[in-house]
matplotlib code that plots the C-alpha trace (Angstrom):
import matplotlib.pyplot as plt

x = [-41.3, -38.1, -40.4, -42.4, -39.4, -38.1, -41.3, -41.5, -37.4, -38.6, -41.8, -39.9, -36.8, -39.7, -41.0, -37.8, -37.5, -40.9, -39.9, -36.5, -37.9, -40.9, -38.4, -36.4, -39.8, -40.2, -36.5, -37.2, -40.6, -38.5, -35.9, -33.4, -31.7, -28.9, -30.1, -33.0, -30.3, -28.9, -32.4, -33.0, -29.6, -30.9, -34.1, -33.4, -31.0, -33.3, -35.8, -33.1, -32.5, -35.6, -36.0, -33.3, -34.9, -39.0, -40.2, -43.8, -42.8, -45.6, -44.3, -40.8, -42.1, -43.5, -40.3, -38.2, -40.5, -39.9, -36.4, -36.0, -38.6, -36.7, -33.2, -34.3, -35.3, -31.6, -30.1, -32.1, -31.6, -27.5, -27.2, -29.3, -26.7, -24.4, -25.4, -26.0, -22.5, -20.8, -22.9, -22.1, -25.7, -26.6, -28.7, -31.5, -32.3, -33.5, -35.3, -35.5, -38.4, -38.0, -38.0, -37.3, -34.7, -34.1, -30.9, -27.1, -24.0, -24.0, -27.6, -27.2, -23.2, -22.8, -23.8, -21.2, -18.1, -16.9, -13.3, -11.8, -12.1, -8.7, -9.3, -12.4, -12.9, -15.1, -16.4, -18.4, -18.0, -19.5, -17.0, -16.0, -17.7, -17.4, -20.5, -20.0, -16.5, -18.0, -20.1, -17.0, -15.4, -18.4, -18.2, -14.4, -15.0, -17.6, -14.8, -12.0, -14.6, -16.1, -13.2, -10.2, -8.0, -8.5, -5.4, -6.4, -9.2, -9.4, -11.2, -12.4, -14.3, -14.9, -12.5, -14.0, -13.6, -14.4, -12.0, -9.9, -7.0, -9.7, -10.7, -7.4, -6.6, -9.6, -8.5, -4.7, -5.6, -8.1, -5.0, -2.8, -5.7, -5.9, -2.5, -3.2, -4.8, -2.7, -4.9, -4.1, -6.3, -5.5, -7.6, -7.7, -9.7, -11.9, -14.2, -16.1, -17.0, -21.0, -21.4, -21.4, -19.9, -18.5, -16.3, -15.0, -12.4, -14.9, -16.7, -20.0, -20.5, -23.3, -24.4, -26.4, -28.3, -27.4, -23.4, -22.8, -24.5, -28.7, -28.7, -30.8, -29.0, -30.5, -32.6, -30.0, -27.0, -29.2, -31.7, -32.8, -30.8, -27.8, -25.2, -27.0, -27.6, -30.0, -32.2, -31.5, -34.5, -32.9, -33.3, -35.2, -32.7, -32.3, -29.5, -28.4, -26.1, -24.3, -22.0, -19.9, -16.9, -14.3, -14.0, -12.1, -8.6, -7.2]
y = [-9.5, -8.6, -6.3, -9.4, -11.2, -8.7, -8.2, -12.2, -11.9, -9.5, -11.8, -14.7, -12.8, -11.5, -14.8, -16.6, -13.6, -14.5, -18.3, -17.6, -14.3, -16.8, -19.3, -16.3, -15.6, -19.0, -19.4, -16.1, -17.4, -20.6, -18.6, -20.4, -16.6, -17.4, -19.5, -16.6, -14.2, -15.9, -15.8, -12.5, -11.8, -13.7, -12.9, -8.8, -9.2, -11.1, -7.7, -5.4, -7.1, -6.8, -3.2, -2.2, -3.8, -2.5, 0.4, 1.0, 3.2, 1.9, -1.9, -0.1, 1.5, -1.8, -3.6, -0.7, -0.9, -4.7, -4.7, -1.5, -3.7, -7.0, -5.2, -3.5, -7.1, -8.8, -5.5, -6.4, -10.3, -9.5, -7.3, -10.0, -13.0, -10.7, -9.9, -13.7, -14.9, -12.2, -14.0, -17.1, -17.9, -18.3, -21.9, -22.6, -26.2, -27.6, -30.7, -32.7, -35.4, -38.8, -39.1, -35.2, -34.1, -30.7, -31.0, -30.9, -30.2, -27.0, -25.9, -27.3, -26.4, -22.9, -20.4, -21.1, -22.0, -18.2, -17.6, -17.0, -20.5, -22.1, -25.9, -27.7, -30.6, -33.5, -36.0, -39.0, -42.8, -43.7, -42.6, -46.4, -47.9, -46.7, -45.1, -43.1, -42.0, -40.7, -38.6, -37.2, -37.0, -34.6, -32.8, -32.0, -30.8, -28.3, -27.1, -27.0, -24.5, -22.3, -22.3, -20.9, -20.0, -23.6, -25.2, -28.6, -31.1, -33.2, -36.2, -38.4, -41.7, -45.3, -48.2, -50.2, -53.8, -56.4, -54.0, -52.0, -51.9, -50.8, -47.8, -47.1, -47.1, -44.6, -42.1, -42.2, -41.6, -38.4, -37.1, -36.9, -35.3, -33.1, -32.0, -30.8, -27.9, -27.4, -29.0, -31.3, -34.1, -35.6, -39.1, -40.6, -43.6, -44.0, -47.4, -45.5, -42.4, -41.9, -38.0, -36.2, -32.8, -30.2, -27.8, -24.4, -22.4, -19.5, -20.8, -22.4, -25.8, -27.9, -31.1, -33.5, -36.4, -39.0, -37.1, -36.9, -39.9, -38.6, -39.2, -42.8, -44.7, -43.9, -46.6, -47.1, -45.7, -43.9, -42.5, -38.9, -38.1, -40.2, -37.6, -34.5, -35.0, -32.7, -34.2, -37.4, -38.5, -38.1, -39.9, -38.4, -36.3, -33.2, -30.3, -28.0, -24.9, -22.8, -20.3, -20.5, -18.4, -20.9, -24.3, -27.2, -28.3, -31.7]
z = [-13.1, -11.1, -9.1, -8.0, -7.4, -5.3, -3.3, -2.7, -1.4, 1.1, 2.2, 2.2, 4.7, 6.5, 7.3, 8.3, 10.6, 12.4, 12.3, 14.5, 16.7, 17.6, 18.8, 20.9, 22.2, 23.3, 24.8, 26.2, 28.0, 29.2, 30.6, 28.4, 27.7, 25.5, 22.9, 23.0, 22.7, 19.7, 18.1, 18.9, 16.9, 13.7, 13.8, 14.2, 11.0, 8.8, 9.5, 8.7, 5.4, 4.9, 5.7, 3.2, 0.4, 1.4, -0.3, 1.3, 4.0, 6.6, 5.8, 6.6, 10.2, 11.1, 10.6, 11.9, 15.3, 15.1, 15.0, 18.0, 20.3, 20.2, 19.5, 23.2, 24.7, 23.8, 25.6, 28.2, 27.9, 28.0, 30.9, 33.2, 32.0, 32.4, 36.0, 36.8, 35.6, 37.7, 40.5, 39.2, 39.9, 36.2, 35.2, 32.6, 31.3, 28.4, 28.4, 25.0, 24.3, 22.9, 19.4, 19.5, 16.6, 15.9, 18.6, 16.7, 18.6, 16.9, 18.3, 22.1, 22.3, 19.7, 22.0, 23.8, 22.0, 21.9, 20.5, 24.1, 24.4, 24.8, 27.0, 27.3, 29.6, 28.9, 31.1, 29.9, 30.6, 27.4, 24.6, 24.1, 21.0, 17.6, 17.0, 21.0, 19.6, 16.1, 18.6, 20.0, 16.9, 15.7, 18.9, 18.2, 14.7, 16.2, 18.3, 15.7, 13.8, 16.4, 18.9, 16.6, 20.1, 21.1, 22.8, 24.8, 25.1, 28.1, 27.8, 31.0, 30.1, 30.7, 29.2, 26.4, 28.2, 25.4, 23.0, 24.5, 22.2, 19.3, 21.5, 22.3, 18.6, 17.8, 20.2, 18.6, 15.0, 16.7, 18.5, 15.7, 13.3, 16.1, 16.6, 12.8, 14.2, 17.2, 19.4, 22.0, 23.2, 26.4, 27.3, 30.9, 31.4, 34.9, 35.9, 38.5, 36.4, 36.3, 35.5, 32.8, 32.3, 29.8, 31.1, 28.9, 30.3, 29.7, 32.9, 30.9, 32.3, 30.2, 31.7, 29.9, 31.3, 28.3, 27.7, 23.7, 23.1, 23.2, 19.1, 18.3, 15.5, 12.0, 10.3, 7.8, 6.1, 3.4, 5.6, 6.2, 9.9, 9.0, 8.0, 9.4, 13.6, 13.4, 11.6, 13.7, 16.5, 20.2, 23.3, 25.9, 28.5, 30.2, 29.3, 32.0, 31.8, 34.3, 34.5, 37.4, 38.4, 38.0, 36.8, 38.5, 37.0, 36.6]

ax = plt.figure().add_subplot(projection="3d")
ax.plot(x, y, z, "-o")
ax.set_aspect("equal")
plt.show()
């Protein structure tokens, strides 16, 4: 029986490998190259745990010539970012569909939140209403995990004008869990702001048609979607990053 078992394991790796390399293929196809590249990276260690635990050796070339061919297409992936950045011509875009889910802050912002990343700005006129500050509030615990260098977050948005003292509020009781981690969160309010941008002092720039808020409200509090976002239908908009060679400063 523990043979069986064992033999199922290695179907069962083998087959989340396929899942994630099919979606690097696809990124790959749509030019979006660093979620790809992130795929690539899953996908080629779900094969090699695999490989270790095969014992029919032609299963064990298969894999082996798997895990070279796409381990060859990242290299290749890498040194054309790469190349593009130092031009600071680099752009892909991702486009998300109504009702689409699938899209967490993790998934749209994690390839990028590297742990050279000490400021982040954030522009957005809609981080006024409880559930838009939540979204931030989700989008700052992303940080706080993947960004362990992290210093600053400026935060540009509109003022809340039925309750402004509420938002204010909010935003106070972020700042000091914040400063918990060494973190310090700077908010300046603008009427005219329209755009919305993200901007990492690693030079990514992500620009999103909706900001933070492209999540639809769940059905209810004890619906699938509620607590995990990505399991949570989006609004249609359109993501797109670049790399440029410096960022503006406030």
């Amino acid at each position: 029986m523990a043979g069986v078992r064992k033999i199922n394991d290695v179907g069962s790796v083998e087959k989340s490998a396929v899942s994630i390399l099919s979606r690097a293929v696809e990124h790959d196809k749509n030019k979006r190259y660093t979620y790809a590249i992130v795929c690539y990276q899953e996908g080629i260690q779900l094969l090699l745990e695999a490989l270790k635990e095969t014992t029919n050796d032609t299963k064990k070339k298969h894999l082996r010539q798997k895990a070279s061919d796409y381990m060859d297409r990242a290299e290749q992936m890498k040194k054309l970012v790469q190349k593009e950045k130092e031009a600071g011509t680099y752009h892909e875009q991702i486009h998300i569909n109504n009702n689409e889910s699938g899209y967490s802050y993790e998934k749209v912002f994690g390839p990028f939140l590297e742990d050279s990343v000490t400021r982040i700005e954030v522009e957005d006129p809609y981080i006024r209403t409880i559930h838009q500050t939540h979204n931030f509030l989700r989008f700052c615990e992303l940080l706080v995990k993947r960004c362990p260098d992290l210093q600053e977050i400026m935060l540009l948005t509109g003022r809340e004008e039925h309750e402004p003292t509420a938002q204010e509020k909010r935003f106070t009781q972020l700042t000091e869990s914040l400063k918990k981690h060494k973190i310090v969160l700077t908010v300046k309010y603008s009427m005219t702001l329209h755009d919305r941008e993200i901007r990492l002092d690693n030079f990514w720039v992500i620009k999103i048609g909706r900001g933070l808020d492209f999540f639809k409200a769940a059905e209810n509090k004890f619906s699938i979607g509620f607590c995990d976002m990505s399991l949570r239908p989006c609004y249609e908009t359109t993501i797109d990053i670049f790399h440029r060679k410096s960022i503006k400063r406030d």
